[in-house]
N, C-alpha and C positions, 0 to 999 in steps of 0.2 A: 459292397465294400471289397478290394483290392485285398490280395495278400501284403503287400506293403504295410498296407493299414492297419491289417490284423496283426501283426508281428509288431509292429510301434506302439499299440494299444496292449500288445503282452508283455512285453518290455519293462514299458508304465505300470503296470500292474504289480510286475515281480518286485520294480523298485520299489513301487507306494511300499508293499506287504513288509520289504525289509524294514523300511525307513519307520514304518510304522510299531513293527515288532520294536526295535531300537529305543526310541522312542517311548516304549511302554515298560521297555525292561530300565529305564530310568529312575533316579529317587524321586519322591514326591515335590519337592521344590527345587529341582533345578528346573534348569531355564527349556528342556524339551518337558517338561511337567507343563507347563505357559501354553507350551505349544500346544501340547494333547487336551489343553483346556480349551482351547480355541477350537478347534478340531473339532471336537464334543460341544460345542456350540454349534459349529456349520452344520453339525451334524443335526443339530435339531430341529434343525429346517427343512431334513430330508425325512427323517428316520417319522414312520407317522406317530402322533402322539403316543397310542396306547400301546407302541414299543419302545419307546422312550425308558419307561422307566424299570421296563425286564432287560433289556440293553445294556441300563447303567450295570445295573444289579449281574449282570453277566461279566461286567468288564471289567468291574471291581474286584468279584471273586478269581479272575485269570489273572490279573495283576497284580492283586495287595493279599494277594493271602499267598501264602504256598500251595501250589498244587504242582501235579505230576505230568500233566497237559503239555507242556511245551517240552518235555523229555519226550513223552509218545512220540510229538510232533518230529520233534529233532529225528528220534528214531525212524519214524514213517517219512519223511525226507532222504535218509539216508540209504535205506533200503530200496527208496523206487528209483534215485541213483543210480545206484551199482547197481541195483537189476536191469535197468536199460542199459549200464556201460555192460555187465556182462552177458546178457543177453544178446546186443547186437555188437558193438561196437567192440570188444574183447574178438568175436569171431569175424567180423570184416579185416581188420589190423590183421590178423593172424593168415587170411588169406591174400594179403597187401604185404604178407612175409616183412610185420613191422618186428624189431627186437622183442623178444621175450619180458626182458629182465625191465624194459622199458614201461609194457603194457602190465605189468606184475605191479611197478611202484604205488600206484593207488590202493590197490588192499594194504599194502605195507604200511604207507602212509594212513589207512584207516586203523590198524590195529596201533598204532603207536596214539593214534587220535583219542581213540575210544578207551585208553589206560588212563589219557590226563583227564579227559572226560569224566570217568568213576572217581577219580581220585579227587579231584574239584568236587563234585558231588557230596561224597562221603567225607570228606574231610572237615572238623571243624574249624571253621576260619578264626578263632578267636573269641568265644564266645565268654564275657565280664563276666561274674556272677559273686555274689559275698563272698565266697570264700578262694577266689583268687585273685579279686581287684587289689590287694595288695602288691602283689607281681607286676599288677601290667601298669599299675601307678609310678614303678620309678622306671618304667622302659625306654617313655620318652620325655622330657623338659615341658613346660610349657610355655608356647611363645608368646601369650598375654594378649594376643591378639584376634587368633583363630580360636585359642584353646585360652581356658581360664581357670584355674585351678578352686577348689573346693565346690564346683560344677556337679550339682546331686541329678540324677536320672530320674524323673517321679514316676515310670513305668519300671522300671529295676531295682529303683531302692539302689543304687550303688553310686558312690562318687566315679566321675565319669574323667577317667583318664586321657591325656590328652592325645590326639588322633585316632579318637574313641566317635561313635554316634549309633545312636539308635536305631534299629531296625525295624518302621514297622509291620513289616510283611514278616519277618521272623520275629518280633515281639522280645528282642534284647539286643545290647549294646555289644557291639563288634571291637576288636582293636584293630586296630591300621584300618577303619573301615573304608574299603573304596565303593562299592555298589553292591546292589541284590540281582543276581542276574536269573532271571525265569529261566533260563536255557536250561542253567543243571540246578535250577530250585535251590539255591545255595545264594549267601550271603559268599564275596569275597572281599578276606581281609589277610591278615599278617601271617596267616599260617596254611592258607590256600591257593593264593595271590600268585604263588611261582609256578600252580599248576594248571591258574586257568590262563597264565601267558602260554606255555607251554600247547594248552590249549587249542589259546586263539590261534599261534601262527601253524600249527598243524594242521588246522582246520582251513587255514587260505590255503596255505601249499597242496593242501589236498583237493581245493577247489579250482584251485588255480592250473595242475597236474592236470585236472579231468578234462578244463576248456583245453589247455594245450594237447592232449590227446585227441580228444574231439574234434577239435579244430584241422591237425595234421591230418586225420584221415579225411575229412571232407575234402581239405586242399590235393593231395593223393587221387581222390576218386577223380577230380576234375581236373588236374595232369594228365591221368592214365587213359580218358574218356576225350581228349583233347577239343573239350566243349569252348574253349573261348575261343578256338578257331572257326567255330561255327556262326550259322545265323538264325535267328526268326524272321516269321512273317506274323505281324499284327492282325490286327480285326477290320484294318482299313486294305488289308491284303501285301500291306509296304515290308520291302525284307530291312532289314537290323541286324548288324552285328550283335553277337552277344555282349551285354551289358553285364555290371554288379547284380543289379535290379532282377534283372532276368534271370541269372546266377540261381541267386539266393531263393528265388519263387522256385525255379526249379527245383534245388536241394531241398527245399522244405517239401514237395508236392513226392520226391521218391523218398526222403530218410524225414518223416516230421517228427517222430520221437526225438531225434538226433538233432535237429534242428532247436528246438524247443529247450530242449536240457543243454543245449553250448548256449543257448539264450541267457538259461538260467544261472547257471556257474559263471558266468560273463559276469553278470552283472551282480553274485553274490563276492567272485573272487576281488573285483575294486572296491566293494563296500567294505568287505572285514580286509583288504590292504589300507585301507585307510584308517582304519581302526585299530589295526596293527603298528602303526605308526604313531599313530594316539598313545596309546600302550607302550610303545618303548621310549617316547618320552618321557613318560612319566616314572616310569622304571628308573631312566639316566637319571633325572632330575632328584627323584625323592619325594613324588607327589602321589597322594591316589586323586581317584576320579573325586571323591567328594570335596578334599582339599582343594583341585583345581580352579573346580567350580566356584567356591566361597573366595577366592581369590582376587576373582572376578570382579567383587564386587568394589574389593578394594583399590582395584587399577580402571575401575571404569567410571570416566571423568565426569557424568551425567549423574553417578551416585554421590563422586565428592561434591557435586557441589549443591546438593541438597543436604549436604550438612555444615553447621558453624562451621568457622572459619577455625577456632580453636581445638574441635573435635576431629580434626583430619587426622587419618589413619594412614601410618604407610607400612604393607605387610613387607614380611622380609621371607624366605624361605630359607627356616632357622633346620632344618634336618638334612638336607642336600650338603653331603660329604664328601663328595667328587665321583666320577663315575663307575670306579672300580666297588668300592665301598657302600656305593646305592647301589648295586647289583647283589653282593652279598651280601647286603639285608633283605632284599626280596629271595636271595635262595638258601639264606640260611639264616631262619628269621628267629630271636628270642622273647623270649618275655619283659628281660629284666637289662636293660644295656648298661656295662657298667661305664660308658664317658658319657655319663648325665650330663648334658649342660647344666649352668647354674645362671 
């Protein structure tokens, strides 16, 4: 097998692992829950039976419980990171006499990362409980459609406030609940919400930083080496210009750490950009991830029409304020609003 091959095959791999993590830090009935169900089917066709069911039993414990596993993980990502930017790539830049201040901004960008990080983490996103669902009862209206009032929790014991839901990997009802995210083991909702944005887009810019660092001194090395004016000679003896192909095998066969980890940021910086975008929709809008999702069902045409004709529902997005005012509810977010709708 080709170097080509093996880099398109690693590629695939980083993707699936994202898409998958993704996926799995999802709630239980949305529509990548469907997926992962499916998934967990094909899979049963692979995985031999008598791991089957220590498998499930593993996958359930990593996903619907809290655990501290995907914080390790995050950490032990982070660290073999910077350890290869700073081990090589810190010291090649510095002898390619790249800017200082330049080659500096990824730690910077990691300590401002790793403040929103703890604070998402530590912070309670909104956690119901008797003796403050009074509060979070009159914060927002109920639009009669999403949300329905006198709506009891029968795992909380609490009347369940509207843009309220149950957690059940944390085992109580959130407010402004948008998802459980395994990354920092936290539920986010209306009082964490502005730090795991904060979060997400520091954590592209920081991945994003790294490939375009990466990337610059690769491109550098093969300016300075002026390899594209060169040629090979294949296995059939015939010369060639250098190619991409030929390029890229090369730079992987002298820097493959280097190589590998611009693979990896690559392909993690357009996933959480896309997610990032995700994100600041829903911010402008006035919507969390769960809201979205349930939304969904009401604009998709397949659903209305497996109900009467009398029972059609048409959602409205009754809390979108206009863009300034959806912002400052996400960063400065209260319990109790006093322009209740009526």
């Amino acid at each position: 097998m080709d170097f080509l091959s093996l880099f398109i095959i690693y590629l695939l791999l980083v993707l699936a692992s994202i898409v998958l993590v993704c996926i799995y830090s999802g709630r239980k009935e949305s529509f990548p829950a469907r997926g992962l169900s499916c998934i967990t089917q094909i899979s049963s066709f692979i995985i031999p039976t008598w791991l089957q069911r220590p498998t499930q039993r593993m996958l359930h414990r990593l996903f619907h419980t809290r655990s501290c596993l995907f914080i390790v993980l995050h950490l032990a990502l982070q660290v073999t990171i910077f350890g290869e930017y700073s081990w090589e790539i810190f010291g090649y830049c510095q002898e390619l006499e790249f800017d200082t201040h330049y080659l500096l901004l990824p730690y910077v960008l990691l300590a401002v990362n790793m403040g929103f990080f703890i604070l998402c983490s530590v912070t309670n996103p909104g956690t119901i409980t008797q003796s403050n669902q009074e509060s979070f009862l009159k914060a927002y209206a109920y639009d009669g459609v999403m949300f329905q009032k006198n709506t009891m929790c029968p795992t909380c014991n609490v009347e369940k406030p509207a843009r309220s839901k149950h957690c059940s990997v944390c085992n109580s009802c959130v407010h402004r609940f948008d998802h459980h995210c395994v990354w920092v083991n936290n539920c986010i909702g209306a009082f964490n919400i502005r730090y795991f944005l904060l979060y997400l887009f520091t954590v592209t810019a920081l991945a994003a930083d790294l490939a375009f660092v990466t990337a610059a001194f690769l491109i550098q090395v093969v300016l300075l080496s002026n390899m594209m004016l060169g040629s090979y000679i294949d296995d059939q003896g015939q010369e060639h210009a250098i190619d991409i192909l030929f390029l890229i095998q090369h730079l992987f066969l002298t820097f493959p750490r280097i190589v590998f980890m611009l693979g990896f940021v690559v392909v993690l910086s357009l996933v959480l950009g896309a997610y990032c975008c995700f994100s600041l929709y829903l911010a402008l809008t006035n919507q969390t991830s769960n809201e979205w999702y349930k939304s969904r069902r009401y604009e998709c045409s397949c659903c209305r029409a497996l109900e009467p004709h009398d029972r059609h529902i048409v959602y409205r997005n009754v809390y979108s304020q206009g863009v300034w005012v959806n912002l400052k509810e996400i960063f400065k977010p209260t319990s109790s609003e006093k322009k209740k709708k009526t």
